[in-house]
PDB file of N, CA, C and O in Angstrom, chain B, residues numbered from 101:
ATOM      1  N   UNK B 101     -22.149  86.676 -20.988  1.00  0.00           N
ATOM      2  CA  UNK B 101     -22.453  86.595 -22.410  1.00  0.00           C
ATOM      3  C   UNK B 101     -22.772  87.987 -22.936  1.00  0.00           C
ATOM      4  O   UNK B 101     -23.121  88.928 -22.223  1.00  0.00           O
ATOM      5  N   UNK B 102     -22.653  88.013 -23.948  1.00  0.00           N
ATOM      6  CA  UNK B 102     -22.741  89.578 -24.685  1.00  0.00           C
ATOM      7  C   UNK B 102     -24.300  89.127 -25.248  1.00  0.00           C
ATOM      8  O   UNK B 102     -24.777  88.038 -25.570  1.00  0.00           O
ATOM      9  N   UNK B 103     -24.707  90.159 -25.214  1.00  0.00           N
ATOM     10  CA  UNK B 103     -26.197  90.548 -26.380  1.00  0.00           C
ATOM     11  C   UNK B 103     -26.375  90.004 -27.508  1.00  0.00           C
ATOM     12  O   UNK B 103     -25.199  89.941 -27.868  1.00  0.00           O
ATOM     13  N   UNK B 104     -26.786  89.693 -28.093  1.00  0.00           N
ATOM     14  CA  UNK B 104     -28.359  88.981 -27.646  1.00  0.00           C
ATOM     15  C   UNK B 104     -28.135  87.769 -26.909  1.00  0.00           C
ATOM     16  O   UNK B 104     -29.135  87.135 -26.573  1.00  0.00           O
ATOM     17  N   UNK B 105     -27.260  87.434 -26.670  1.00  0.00           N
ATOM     18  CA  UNK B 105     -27.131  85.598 -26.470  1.00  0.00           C
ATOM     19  C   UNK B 105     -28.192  85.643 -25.258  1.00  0.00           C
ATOM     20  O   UNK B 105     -29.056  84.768 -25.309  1.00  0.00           O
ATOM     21  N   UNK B 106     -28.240  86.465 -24.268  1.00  0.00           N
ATOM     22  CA  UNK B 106     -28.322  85.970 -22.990  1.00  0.00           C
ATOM     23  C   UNK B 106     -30.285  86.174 -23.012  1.00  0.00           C
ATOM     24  O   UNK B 106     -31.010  85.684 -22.146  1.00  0.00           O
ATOM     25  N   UNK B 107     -30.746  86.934 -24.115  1.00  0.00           N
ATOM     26  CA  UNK B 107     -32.260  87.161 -23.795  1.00  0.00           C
ATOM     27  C   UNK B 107     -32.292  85.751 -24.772  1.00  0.00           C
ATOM     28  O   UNK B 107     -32.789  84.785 -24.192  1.00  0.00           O
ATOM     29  N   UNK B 108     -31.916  85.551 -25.912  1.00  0.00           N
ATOM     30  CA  UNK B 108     -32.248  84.214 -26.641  1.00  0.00           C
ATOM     31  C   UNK B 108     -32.338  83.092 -25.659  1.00  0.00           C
ATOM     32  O   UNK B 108     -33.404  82.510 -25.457  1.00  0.00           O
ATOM     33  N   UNK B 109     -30.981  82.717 -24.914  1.00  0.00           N
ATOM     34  CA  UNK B 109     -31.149  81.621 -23.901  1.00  0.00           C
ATOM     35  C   UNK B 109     -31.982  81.526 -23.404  1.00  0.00           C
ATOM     36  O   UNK B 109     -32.824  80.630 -23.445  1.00  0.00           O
ATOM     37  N   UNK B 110     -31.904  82.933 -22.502  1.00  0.00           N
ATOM     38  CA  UNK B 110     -33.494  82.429 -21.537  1.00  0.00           C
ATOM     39  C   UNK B 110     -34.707  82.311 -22.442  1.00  0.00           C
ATOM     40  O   UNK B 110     -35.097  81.160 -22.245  1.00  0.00           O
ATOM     41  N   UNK B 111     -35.353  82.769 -23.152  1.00  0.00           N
ATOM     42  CA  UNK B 111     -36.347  82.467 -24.114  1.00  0.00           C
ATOM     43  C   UNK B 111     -36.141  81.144 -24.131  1.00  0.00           C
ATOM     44  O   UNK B 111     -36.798  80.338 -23.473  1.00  0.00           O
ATOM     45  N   UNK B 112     -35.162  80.856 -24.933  1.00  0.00           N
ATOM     46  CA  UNK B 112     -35.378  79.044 -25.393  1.00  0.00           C
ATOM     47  C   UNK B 112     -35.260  78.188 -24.096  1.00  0.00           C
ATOM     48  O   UNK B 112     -35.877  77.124 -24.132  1.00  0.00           O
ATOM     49  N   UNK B 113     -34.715  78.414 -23.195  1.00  0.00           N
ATOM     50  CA  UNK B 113     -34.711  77.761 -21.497  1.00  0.00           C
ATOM     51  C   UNK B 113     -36.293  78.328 -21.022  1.00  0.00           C
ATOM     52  O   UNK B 113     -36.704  77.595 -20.123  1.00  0.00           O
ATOM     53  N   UNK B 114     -36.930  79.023 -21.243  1.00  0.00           N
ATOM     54  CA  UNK B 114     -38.875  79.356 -20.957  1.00  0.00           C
ATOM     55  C   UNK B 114     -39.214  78.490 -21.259  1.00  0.00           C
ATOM     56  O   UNK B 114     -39.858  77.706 -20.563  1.00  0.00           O
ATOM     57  N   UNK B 115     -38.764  78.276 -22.870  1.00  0.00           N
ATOM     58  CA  UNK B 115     -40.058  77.919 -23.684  1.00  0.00           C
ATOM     59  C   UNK B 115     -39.870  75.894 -23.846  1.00  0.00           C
ATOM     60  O   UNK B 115     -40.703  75.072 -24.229  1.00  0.00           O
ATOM     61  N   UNK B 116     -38.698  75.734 -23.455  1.00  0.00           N
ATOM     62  CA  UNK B 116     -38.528  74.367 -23.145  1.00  0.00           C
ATOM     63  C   UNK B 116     -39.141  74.147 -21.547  1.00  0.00           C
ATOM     64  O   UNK B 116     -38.626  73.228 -20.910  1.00  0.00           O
ATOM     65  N   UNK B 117     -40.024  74.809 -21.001  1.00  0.00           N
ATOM     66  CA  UNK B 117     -39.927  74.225 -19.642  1.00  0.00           C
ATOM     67  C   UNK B 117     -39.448  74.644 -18.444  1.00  0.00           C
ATOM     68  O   UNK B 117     -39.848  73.973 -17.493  1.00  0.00           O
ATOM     69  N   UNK B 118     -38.666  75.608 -18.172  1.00  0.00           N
ATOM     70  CA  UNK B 118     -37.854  76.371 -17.221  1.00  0.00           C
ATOM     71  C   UNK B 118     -38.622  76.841 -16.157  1.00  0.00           C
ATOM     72  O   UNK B 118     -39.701  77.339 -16.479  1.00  0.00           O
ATOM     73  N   UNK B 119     -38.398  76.817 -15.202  1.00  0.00           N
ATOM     74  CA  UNK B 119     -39.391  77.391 -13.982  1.00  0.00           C
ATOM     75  C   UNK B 119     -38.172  78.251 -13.493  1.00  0.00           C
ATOM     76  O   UNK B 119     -38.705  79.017 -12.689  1.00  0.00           O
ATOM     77  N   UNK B 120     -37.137  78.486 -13.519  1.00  0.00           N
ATOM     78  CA  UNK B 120     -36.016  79.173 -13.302  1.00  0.00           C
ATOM     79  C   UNK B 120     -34.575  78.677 -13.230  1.00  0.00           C
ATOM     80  O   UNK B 120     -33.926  77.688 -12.892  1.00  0.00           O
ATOM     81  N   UNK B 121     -34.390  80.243 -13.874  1.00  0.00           N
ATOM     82  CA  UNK B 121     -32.950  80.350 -14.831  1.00  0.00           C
ATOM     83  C   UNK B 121     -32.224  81.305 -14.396  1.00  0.00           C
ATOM     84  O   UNK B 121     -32.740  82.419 -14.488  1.00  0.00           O
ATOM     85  N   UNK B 122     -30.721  81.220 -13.744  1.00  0.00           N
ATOM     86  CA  UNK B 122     -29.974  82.018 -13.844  1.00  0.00           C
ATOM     87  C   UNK B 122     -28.833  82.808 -15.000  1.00  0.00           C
ATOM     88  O   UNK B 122     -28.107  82.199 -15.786  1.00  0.00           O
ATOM     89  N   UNK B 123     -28.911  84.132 -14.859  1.00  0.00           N
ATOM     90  CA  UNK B 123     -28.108  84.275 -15.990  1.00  0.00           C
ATOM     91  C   UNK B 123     -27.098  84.837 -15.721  1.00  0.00           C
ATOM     92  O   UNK B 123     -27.237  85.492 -14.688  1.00  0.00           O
ATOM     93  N   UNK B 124     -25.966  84.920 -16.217  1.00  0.00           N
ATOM     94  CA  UNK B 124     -24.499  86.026 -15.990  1.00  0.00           C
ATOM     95  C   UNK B 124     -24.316  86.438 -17.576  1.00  0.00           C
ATOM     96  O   UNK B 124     -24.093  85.784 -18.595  1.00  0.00           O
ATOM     97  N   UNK B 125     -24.565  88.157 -17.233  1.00  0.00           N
ATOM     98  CA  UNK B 125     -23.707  89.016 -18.455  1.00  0.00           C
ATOM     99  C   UNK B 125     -23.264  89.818 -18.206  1.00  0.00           C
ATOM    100  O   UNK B 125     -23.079  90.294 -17.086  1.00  0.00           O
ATOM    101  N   UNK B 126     -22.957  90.204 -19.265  1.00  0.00           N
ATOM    102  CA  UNK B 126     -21.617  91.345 -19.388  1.00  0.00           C
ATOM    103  C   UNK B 126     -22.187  92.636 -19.668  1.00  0.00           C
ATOM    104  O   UNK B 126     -21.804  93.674 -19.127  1.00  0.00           O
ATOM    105  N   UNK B 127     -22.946  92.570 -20.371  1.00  0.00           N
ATOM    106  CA  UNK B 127     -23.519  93.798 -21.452  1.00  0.00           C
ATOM    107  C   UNK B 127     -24.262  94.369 -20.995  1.00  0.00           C
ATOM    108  O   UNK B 127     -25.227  93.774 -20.516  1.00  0.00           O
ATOM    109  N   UNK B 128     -24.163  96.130 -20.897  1.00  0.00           N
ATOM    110  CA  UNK B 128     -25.283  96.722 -19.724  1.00  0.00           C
ATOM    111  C   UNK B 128     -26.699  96.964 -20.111  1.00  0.00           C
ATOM    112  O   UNK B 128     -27.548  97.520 -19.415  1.00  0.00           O
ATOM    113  N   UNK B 129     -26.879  96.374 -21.558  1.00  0.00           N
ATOM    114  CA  UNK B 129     -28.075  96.539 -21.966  1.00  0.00           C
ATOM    115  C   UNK B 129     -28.935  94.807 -21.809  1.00  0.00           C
ATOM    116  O   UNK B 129     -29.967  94.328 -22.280  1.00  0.00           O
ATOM    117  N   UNK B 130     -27.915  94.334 -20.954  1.00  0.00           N
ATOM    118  CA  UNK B 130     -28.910  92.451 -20.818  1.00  0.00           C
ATOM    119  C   UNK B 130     -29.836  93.430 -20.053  1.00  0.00           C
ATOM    120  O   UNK B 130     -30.218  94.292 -20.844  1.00  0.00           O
ATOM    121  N   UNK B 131     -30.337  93.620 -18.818  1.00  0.00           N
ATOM    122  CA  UNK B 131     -31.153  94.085 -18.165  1.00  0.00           C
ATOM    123  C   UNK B 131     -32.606  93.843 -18.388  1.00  0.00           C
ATOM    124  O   UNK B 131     -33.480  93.175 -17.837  1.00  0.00           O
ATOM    125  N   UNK B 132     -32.474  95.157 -20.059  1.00  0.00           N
ATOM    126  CA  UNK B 132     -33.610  96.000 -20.299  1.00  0.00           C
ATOM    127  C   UNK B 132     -34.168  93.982 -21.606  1.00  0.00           C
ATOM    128  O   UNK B 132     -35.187  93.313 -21.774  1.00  0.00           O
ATOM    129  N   UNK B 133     -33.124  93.945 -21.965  1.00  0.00           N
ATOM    130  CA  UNK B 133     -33.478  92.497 -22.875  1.00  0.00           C
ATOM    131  C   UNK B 133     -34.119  91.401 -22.057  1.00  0.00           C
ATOM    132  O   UNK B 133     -35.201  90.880 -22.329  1.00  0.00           O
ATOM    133  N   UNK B 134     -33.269  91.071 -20.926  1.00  0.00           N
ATOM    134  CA  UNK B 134     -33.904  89.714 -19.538  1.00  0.00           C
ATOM    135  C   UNK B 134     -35.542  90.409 -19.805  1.00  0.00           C
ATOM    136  O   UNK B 134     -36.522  90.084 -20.475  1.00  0.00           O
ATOM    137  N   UNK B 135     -35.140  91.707 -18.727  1.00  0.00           N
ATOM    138  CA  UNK B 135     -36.746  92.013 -18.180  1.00  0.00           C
ATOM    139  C   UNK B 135     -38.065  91.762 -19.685  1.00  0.00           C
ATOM    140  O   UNK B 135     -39.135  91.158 -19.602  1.00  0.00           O
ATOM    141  N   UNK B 136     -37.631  92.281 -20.610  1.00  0.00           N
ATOM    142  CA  UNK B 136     -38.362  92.149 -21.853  1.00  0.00           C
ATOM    143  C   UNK B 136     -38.559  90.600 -22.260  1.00  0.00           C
ATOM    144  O   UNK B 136     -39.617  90.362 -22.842  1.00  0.00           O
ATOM    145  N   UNK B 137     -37.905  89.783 -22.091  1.00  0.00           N
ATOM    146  CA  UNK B 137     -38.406  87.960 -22.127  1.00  0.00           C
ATOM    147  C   UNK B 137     -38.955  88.052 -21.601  1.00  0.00           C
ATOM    148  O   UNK B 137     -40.140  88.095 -21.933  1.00  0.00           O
ATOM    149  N   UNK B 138     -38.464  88.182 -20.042  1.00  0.00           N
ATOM    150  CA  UNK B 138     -39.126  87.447 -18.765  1.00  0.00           C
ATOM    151  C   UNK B 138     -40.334  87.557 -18.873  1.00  0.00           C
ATOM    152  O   UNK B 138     -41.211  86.695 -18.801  1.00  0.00           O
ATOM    153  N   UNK B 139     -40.429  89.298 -19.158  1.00  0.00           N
ATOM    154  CA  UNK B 139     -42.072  89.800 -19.165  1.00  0.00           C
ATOM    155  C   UNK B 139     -42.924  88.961 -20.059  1.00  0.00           C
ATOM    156  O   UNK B 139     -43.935  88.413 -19.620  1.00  0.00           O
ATOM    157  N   UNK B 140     -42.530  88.841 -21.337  1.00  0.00           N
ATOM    158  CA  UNK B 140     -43.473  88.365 -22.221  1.00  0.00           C
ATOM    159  C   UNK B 140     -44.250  86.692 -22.153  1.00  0.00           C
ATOM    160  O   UNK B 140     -45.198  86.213 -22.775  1.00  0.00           O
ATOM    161  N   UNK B 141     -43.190  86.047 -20.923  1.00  0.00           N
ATOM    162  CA  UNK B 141     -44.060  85.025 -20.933  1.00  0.00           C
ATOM    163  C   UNK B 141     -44.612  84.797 -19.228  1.00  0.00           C
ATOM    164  O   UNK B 141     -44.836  83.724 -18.667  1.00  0.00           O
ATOM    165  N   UNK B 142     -44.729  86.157 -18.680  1.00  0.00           N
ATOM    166  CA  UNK B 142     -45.086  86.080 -17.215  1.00  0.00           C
ATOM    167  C   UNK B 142     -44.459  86.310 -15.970  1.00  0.00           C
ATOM    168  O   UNK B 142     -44.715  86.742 -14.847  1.00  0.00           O
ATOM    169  N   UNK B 143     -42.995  85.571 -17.019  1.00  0.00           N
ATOM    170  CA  UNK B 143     -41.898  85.683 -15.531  1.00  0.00           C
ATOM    171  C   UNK B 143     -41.081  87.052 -14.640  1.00  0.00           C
ATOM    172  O   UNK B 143     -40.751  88.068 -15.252  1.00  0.00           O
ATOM    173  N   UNK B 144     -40.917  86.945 -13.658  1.00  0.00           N
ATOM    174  CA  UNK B 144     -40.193  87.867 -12.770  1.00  0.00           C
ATOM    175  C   UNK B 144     -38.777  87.834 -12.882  1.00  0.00           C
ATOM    176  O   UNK B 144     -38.121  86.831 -12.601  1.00  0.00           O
ATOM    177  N   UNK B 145     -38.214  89.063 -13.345  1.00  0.00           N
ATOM    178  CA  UNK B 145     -36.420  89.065 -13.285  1.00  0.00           C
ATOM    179  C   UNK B 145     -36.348  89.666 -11.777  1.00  0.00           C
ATOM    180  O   UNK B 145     -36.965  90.476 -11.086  1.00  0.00           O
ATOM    181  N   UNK B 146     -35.363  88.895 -11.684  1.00  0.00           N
ATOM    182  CA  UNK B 146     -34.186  89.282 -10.207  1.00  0.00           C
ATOM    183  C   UNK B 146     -32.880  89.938 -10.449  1.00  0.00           C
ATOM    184  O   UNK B 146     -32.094  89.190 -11.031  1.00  0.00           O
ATOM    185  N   UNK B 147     -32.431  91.078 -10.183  1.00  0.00           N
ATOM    186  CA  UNK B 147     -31.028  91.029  -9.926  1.00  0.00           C
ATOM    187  C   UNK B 147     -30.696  90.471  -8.800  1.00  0.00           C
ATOM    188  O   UNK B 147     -31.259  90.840  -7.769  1.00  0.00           O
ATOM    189  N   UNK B 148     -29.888  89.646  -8.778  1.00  0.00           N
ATOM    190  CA  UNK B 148     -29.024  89.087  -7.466  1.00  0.00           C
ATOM    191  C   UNK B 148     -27.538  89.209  -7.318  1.00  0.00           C
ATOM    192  O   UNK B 148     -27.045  88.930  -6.225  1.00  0.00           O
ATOM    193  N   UNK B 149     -26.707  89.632  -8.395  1.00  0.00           N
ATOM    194  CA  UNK B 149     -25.799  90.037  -8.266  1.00  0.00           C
ATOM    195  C   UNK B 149     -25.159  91.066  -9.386  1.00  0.00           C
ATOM    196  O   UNK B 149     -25.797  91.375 -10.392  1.00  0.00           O
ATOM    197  N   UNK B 150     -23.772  91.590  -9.097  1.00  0.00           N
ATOM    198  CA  UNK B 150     -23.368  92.305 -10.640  1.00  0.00           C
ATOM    199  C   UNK B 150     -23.208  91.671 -11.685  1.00  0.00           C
ATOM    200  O   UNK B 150     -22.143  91.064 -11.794  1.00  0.00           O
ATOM    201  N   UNK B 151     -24.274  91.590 -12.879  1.00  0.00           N
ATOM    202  CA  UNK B 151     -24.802  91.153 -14.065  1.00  0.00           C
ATOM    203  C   UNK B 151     -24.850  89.508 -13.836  1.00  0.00           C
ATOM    204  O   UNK B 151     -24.272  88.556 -14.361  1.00  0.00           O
ATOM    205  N   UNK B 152     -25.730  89.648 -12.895  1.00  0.00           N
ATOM    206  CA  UNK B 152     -26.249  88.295 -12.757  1.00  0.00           C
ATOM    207  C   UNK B 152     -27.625  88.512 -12.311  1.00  0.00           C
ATOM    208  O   UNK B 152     -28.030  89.331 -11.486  1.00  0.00           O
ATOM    209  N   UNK B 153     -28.287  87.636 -12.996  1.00  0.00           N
ATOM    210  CA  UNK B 153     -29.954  87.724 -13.194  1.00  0.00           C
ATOM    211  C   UNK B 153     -30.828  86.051 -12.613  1.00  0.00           C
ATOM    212  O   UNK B 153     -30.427  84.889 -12.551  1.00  0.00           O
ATOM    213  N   UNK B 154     -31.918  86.606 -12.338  1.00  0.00           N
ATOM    214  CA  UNK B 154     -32.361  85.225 -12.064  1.00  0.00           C
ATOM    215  C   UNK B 154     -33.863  85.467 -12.624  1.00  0.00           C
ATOM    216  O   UNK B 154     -34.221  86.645 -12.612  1.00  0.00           O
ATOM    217  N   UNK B 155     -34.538  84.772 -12.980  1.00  0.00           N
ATOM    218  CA  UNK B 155     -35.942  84.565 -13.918  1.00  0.00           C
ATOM    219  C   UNK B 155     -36.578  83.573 -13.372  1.00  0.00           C
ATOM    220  O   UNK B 155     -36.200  82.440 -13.668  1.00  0.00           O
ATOM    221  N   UNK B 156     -37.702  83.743 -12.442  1.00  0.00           N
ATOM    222  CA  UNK B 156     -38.662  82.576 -12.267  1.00  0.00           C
ATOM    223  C   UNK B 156     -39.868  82.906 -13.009  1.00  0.00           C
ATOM    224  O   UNK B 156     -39.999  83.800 -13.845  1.00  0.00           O
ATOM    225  N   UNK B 157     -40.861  81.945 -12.533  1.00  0.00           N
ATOM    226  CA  UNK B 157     -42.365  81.882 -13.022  1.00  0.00           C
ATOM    227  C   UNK B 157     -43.032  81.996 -12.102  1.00  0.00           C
ATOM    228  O   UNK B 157     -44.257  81.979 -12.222  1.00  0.00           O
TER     229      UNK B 157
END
């Protein structure tokens, strides 16, 4: 997914409940956007693969 989509998702996948979420993007600025959700409601970003992210609690 291109920017913003992929920090919105996970936000709205947090804030419904999510204990973890994987993500796949494209855009080399998801990174700095994931880590900036994740952070704000506690959670830990993972890279686990090329532009693929994982977000627990």
């Amino acid at each position: 997914m291109r920017c913003p989509w992929p920090a919105i998702r996970l936000a709205r996948a947090l804030r419904d409940g999510a204990q973890m979420v994987e993500i796949a993007a494209d855009d080399p600025r998801a990174a700095g956007e994931l880590a900036s959700a994740a952070t704000a409601v506690g959670a830990r970003l993972d890279v686990v693969g090329e532009g693929v992210f994982r977000v627990a609690r």
